[in-house]
C-alpha positions as CSV (number, residue, x, y, z in Angstrom):
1,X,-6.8,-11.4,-12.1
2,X,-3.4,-12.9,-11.3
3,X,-1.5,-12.0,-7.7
4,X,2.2,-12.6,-8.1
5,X,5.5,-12.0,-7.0
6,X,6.1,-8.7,-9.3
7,X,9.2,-9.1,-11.6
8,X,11.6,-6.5,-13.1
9,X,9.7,-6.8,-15.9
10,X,6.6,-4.5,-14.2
11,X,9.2,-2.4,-12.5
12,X,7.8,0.3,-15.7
13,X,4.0,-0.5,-15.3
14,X,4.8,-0.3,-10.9
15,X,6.7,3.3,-11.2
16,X,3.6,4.7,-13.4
17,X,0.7,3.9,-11.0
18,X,3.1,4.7,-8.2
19,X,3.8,8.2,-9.9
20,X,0.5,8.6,-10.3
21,X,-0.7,8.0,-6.6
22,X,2.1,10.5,-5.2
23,X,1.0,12.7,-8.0
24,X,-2.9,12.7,-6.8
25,X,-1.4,14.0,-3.2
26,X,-4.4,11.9,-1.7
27,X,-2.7,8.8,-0.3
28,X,0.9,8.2,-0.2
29,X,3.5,9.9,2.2
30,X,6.1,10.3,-0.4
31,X,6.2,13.6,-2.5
32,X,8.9,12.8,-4.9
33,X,8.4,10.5,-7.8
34,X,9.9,7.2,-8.1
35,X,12.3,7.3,-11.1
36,X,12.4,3.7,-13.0
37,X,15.9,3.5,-13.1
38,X,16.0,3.0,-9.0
39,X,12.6,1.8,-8.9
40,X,13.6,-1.9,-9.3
41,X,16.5,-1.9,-6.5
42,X,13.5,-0.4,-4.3
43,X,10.7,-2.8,-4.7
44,X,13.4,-5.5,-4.4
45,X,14.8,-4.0,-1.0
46,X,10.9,-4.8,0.5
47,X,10.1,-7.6,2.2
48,X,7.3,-8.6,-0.1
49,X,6.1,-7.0,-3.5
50,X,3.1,-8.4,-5.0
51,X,1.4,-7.8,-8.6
52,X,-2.4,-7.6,-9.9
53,X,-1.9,-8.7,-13.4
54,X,-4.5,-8.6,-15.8
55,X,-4.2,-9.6,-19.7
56,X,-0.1,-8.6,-19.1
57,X,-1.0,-5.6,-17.4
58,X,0.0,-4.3,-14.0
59,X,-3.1,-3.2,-12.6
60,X,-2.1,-2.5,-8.8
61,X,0.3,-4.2,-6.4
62,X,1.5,-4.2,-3.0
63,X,4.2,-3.3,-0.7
64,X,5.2,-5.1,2.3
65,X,8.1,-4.8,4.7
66,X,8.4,-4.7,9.0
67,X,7.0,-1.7,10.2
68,X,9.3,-1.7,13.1
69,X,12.7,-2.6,14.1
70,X,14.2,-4.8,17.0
71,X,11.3,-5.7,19.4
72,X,9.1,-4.7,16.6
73,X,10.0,-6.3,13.3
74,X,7.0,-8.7,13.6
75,X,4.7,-6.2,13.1
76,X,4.4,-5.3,8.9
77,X,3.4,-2.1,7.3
78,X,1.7,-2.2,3.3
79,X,1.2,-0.1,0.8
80,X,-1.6,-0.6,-2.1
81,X,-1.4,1.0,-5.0
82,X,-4.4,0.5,-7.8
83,X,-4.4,1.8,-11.7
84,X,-6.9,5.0,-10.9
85,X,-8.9,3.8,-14.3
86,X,-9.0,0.2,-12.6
87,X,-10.2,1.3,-9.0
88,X,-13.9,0.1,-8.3
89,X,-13.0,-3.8,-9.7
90,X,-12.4,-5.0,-6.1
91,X,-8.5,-5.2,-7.3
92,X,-7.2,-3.3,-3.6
93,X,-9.4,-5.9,-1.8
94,X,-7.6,-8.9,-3.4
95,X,-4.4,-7.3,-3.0
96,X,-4.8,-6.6,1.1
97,X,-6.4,-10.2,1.8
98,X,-3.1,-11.5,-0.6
99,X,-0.9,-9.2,2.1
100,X,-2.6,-10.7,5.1
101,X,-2.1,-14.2,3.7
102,X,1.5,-13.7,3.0
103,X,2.1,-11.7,6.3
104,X,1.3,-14.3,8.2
105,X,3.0,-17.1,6.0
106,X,6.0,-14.6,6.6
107,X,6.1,-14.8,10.4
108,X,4.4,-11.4,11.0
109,X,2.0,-10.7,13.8
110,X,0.2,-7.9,12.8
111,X,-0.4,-5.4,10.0
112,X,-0.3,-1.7,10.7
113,X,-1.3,0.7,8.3
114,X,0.3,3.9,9.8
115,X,-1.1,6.5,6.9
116,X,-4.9,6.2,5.4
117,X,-5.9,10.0,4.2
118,X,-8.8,10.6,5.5
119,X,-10.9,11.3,2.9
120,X,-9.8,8.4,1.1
121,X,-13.0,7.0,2.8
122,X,-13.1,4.1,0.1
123,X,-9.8,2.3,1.5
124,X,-11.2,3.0,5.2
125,X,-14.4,0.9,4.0
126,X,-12.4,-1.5,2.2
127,X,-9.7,-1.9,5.4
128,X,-13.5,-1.7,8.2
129,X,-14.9,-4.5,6.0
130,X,-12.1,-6.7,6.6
131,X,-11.8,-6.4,10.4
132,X,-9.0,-3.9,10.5
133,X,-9.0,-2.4,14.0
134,X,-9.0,1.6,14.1
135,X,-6.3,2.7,16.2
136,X,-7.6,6.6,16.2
137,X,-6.7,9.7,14.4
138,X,-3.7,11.7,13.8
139,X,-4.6,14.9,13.6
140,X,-3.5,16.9,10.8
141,X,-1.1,14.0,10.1
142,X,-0.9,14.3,6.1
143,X,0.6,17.8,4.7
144,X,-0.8,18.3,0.8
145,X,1.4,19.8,-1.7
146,X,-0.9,23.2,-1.5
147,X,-0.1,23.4,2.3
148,X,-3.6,22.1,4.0
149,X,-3.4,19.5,6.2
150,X,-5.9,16.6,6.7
151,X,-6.2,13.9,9.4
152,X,-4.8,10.2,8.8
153,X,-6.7,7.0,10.3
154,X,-4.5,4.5,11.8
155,X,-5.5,0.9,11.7
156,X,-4.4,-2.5,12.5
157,X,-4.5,-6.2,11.8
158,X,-4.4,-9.4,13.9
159,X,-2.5,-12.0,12.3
């Protein structure tokens, strides 16, 4: 598995396990899809996007950018993202410990991850087995698309 700077050309592969994740309503805040044509000028506008490539295939990548502005830009936010027929390969644990290493090469002093579903208990394992810091619970923090809310977990990183 190779972890590299993604490139416009997996701006098609990016937008289709993106699409699928917001599709899923289980992880990511954003309810609209992410349309190729403006996909690109978005990854680009991040601080950081990395790629899990496998045999020329985009099989999950990250997002990374300040999670704060001003007195807080040194604190980053990231996104994973994983290929749902890929998940289980360890591919989201290289992808965070690449995120922490390029954080930190970056200038940022923490990570914060502001929005873990809570039932997405796999990421929580995978974020606990790291030494991500729980910051607590936001109660009924995440809205699904059939109007139910669930909890998100808040966590943290020490750069």
């Amino acid at each position: 598995m190779l972890i590299r700077a993604f490139g416009k050309q997996d701006v098609p592969q990016m937008c289709a396990i993106w699409n699928e994740i917001v599709l899923s309503d289980k992880a990511f805040p954003q309810t609209e899809l992410l349309e190729e044509s403006k996909a690109y000028i978005f990854f680009l506008s991040q601080t950081y996007c990395a790629v899990a490539v496998e045999e020329d295939k985009v099989r999950g990548f990250s997002v990374l950018h300040p999670n704060g502005i001003g007195h807080c830009q040194e604190n980053a936010n990231a996104s994973y993202a994983v290929e749902k027929s890929q998940r289980g390969r360890h591919i989201g644990k290289i992808l965070v410990q690449d995120s922490l290493g390029t954080a930190k090469r970056l200038g940022f002093h923490n990570l914060q991850l502001n929005a873990v579903v809570a039932s997405n208990t796999s990421a929580i394992h995978l974020y606990e087995e790291l030494g991500f810091i729980g910051l607590g619970t936001l109660r009924e923090g995440y809205k699904h698309n059939d109007g139910t809310y669930e909890d998100l977990k808040l966590f943290y990183y020490h750069l």
